[in-house]
Structure formats: structure tokens, C-alpha cells
Phi, psi and omega in degrees: 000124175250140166337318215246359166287303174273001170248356194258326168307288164314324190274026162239040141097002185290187166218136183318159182217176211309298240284323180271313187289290189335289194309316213283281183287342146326270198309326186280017192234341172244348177133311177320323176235105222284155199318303196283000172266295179311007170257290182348267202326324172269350195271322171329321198250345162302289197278279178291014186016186177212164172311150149294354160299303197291313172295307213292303179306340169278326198303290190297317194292347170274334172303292184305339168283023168194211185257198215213160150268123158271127201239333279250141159103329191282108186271125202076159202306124170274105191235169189192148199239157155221157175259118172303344188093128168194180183254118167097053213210093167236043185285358163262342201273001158288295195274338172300312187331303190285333198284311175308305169297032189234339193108346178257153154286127215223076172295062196244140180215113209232179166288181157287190156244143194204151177059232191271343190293157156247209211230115198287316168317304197303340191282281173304347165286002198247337172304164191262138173086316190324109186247123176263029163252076150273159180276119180340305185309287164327325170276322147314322202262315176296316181301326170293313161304305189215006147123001185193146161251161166217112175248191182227157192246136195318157161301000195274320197271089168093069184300345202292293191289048157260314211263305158314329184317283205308328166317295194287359174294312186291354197239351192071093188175356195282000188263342211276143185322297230264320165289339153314285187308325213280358192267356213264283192268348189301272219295000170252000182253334175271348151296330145143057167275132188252332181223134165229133181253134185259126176260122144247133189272184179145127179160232216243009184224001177243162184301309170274138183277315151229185199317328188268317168327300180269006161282284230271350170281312181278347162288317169319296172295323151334261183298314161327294166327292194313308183268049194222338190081030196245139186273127189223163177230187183214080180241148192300161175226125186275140216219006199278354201213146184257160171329103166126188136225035170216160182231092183172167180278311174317291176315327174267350175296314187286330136326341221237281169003279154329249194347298199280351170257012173112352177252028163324147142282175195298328176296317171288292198296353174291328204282279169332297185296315186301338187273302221269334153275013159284291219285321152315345197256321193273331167280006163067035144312281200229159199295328219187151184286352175290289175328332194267307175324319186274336175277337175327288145352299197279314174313338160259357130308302195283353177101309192328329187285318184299325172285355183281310173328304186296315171318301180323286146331285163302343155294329196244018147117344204280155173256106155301342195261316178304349184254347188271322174297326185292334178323135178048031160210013167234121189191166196278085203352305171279141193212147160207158177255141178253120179269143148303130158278352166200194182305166160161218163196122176315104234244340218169089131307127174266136197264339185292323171324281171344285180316299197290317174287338158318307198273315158341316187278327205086027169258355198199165200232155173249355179212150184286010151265000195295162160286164184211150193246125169299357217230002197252135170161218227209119124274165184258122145266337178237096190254182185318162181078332203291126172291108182242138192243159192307143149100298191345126180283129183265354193200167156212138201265088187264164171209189200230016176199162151308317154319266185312344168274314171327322175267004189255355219249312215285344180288326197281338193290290195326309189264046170206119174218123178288152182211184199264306181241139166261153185228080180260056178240046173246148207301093177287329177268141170244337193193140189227137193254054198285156167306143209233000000 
């Protein structure tokens, strides 16, 4: 078979069939086929995009080019949720906790943080001690011990998109959907996942911007999963504002904390709960999402989700008491409060503004070697719909320098823009994709 035969196919719009995406990626995984063919090939599917068959065959073959998590033995349904990435989107160190207390096992292995987004490691790495670098053996004994682990994914694991990663960084191609997903789903099916629920965010703080954009990513990821044979769901998520009211890695575990004790704001547990009752539904807990909602409900009243939280923790290397003490008192030495200048209603949080003063402060990274700090970020006294008088405080800024407060200060004036009139009705699930 030759290389230039299969780029020559995709690019006038044909579709790959196993046998052509195998070669195509074997070879760019030992060495046989060199960089500058295998960038053809993507700027090809970039411009003629593929079937969902076609992804799905691209899909096994980056699964299969490195090693697995064997979950095999493990009792009860192996379900797992992903984030397209937002600001302030701390909705897994939440939602594994509650899904274990519901019965399922939550086999998740997330990222950094890189651009305006932030990083689920970076977030649970600020607990003191927390370490997410398990050993496979280990990662298996926790998920057994309290229903749910958290890593990071290995050099072993899905080497094929590491090595596309970086092409496509370089190639301009990174946007394209069908290489989103299969990059997407290799690395959530080689953890051993059995069912998966996707939050795609969209609006000014997500990868998709608008509506249509992040429908045809979560259909994609759908119908792919589906022909791969995995029962998978979708729901759009909104992003114009960020999740919550606090931004930083630290800051958000103790958002995260609050929530699992009953005290969320409405916005993160609305977000929260729905998606953790796809993942009950798609592991065939309970029939329908009205049902996985009242056991959600019920397992976070009663503690149980918050005690898995704590387990969790003291299994993966972490201190609880020492991180509960950092509550409302761990923070970064320089701090300002952002005033209103004048009467009004919060017409517009921005969420990317946000995210970028985030990375500024050092909660968040612009080159994937940057440091990332635990103690920096943004509280909300106020979000959209919200009423405000002159002087009032709308945020408080904490950073560990000047420079970065200065450059986070002049980004926060930019995204909170005051009006005449507030709308605090806006819609957080916008569109849902069910297990089918």
C-alpha cells in the first residue's frame, strides 16, 4: 500500500477504509512514514473532513498503538464524563465523587491546563500532597477502594495522538472535528472506560463558540463512540460566563468542596448534576435523568458524595484536614477588589477575558512548561443578571506580583460590563444528545 495513494484518496473526498487509516498510522508510529506525508494527510481531512466509520477506525487504531488500562474485574459500570475545557469548570472533582456514590466507578484521566482553560491536575495537585501519577496497579486499587481515581495519562498511553497532537499543532489542523474526536475518544477508551458522557462547552470561554459549532462536535463524538460500540451521551453546555464563582486552582477545589457539601452556586450544580445523571443513565444505574437526578440529590444530602471526596483524597497521597484549613484563608499575598463605577446589572461576564486573566495571575499556562501557582485567581461577588451599586464590589483579584495583577486587573474591567437592564435566566444545558 502506498502513502501517497491514501492522501491522494482523502484529499479528493474518498473515505479511508481500516486497513488505509492502520497503515497510515502504524507507520507514522514507528517511523516508516515520514512527518511531511502524514501532515498531507491531515491538512486533507481538514479540508474533506470523515465518516463517522472513518473516525471510528482512526479512533481503535491510536487506541491500539500503545498500551490500556486493563479495568477487567472491576464490579460495577465503568463510566467516565469529558470537558470540551472552560473557565472555572470544576465539575469533575465534583461530579466523580457523587457518580461513585450512586454506584458507578469513574475510571478519569484528565489534563493541565494550557491557554484560557483550566487543568483538572493542576487543580487536585494544589491539595497538599495530592499526587495524580499512578501506577496503573494503583489506579485500579483506588477505583475499588471508593469508586473513582484520578491520573494523568501516561507516555505509554495513546502515543499515536501525542505525536498527531504536536503535528497538528504545527499544521494548522487542530480544529479539525473528526481529529478532535478520534484524539478525544483513543484517550478516554484506553483508560478502560466502558460508557462516556461529554460536556461541550460553547460560548466566549469554550474552543466551540457557537451553537452549531459545538452540536456537530457533540454529534461527531456520539455517533463515533456508537460505532465503536460504546454507549455514549452529549450535553451542549454554556460557557459565555465562567462556571461558578471562583477561578484559580486552589479556589476551586474549595468550590468544589462547598458544592459536594450542599452549598454550590446554582450554576456549577445545575451543570453538574445533569451531566452525572447521563453518566448514571449511560451506565444503566437508572432508566431516565429524572431518576438519576433524585438519586444524585439524594447522595449529596446525605454526605456520602463529600465522604468519597475525602477517601479520595487520603488514598492519592493528599491531606484533608490540611486543605479544609486552607479554606477562605489561602490566598495569594497581593489581592484588589474590582468596583462597580456605577449603578446597574451585570449585563456580561466574559469567560475568555477571565480564563486570560487567570493565566496572567498564574493559575493557568500559555506554553505547556509554564508554572502554575495554587493560591491565585478571581472570586465573583457578582455574576450576569446580578444587581449592583457605585463602588460595590464585583470580583476580587488575588496574584503573587504586581505585574500580573495589573495585567489581570485591566482584562477583568474589560469582561464585566455593566447595563440598565440584567437577565439572570440564562440557559446552562442548551441541547442534550441521548444514550441510545
Amino acid at each position: 500500500m502506498r502513502t501517497v495513494d491514501c492522501i491522494v484518496k482523502k484529499r479528493d473526498g474518498g473515505e479511508l477504509d481500516s486497513e488505509e487509516i492502520a497503515h497510515l498510522i502504524r507507520g507514522y508510529v514507528d517511523g516508516s512514514i515520514p512527518e511531511y506525508q502524514i501532515s498531507a494527510w491531515l491538512m486533507a481531512v481538514y479540508f474533506a473532513g470523515m465518516g463517522f466509520q472513518e473516525t471510528g477506525y482512526l479512533t481503535r487504531e491510536m487506541i491500539d498503538s500503545g498500551d490500556t488500562l486493563d479495568l477487567r474485574g472491576i464490579e460495577g459500570p465503568l463510566v467516565d464524563k469529558h470537558s470540551t475545557g472552560g473557565v472555572g469548570d470544576k465539575v469533575s472533582l465534583i461530579l466523580a465523587p457523587l457518580a461513585a456514590a450512586c454506584g458507578l466507578k469513574v475510571p478519569m484521566m484528565s489534563g493541565r491546563s494550557l491557554g484560557h482553560t483550566g487543568g483538572t491536575l493542576d487543580k487536585l495537585e494544589s491539595i497538599p500532597g495530592y499526587t495524580t501519577a499512578l501506577e496503573p496497579a494503583r489506579f485500579r486499587s483506588i477505583i475499588n477502594e471508593v469508586g473513582y481515581a484520578m491520573t494523568g495519562q501516561s507516555e505509554s498511553i495513546v502515543p499515536a495522538d501525542r505525536k498527531l497532537y504536536a503535528l497538528r499543532d504545527v499544521t494548522a489542523t487542530v480544529e479539525s472535528i473528526p481529529l478532535i474526536t478520534a484524539s478525544i475518544l483513543s484517550k478516554k477508551f484506553a483508560e478502560g472506560a466502558e460508557s462516556l458522557v461529554f460536556d461541550v462547552k460553547c460560548g466566549s470561554g469554550a474552543f466551540m463558540k457557537t451553537p452549531d459549532t459545538a452540536e456537530q462536535l457533540a454529534s461527531f463524538l456520539v455517533e463515533t463512540g456508537r460505532s465503536l460500540d460504546k454507549k455514549v451521551a452529549a450535553v451542549i453546555t454554556s460557557m459565555e460566563q465562567p462556571l461558578g464563582r471562583m477561578v484559580g486552582n486552589f479556589l476551586e477545589v474549595e468550590e468544589s468542596a462547598m458544592a459536594l457539601q450542599g452549598k454550590g452556586p446554582s450554576d456549577l450544580m445545575e451543570v453538574t448534576m445533569r451531566l452525572t445523571a447521563w453518566m448514571l443513565v449511560a451506565g444503566r444505574i437508572e432508566p431516565d435523568v429524572d431518576s438519576a437526578l433524585r438519586r444524585c440529590r439524594k447522595e449529596l444530602e446525605s454526605g456520602a458524595a463529600y465522604e468519597r471526596f475525602i477517601k479520595n483524597i487520603e488514598l492519592q497521597g493528599g491531606d484533608p484536614g490540611q486543605m479544609e484549613a486552607g479554606f477562605g484563608v489561602r490566598r495569594a499575598d497581593l489581592s484588589v477588589d474590582l468596583t462597580a463605577g456605577e449603578d446597574g446589572y451585570i449585563q456580561e461576564v466574559n469567560a475568555y477575558k477571565t480564563g486570560m486573566a487567570g493565566v496572567y495571575l498564574g493559575a493557568g499556562r500559555s506554553k505547556t512548561d509554564d508554572d502554575v501557582y495554587p493560591d491565585v485567581g478571581i472570586v465573583f461577588q457578582k455574576k450576569c443578571g446580578d444587581s449592583v451599586e457605585k463602588d460595590e464590589p464585583l470580583c476580587r483579584i488575588f496574584a503573587r506580583d504586581e505585574e500580573g495583577l495589573d495585567q489581570a486587573q485591566r482584562l477583568m474591567d474589560d469582561a464585566i460590563v455593566l447595563g440598565e437592564y440584567g437577565d439572570a435566566s440564562k440557559e446552562m444545558i442548551l441541547k442534550e444528545l441521548p444514550v441510545e
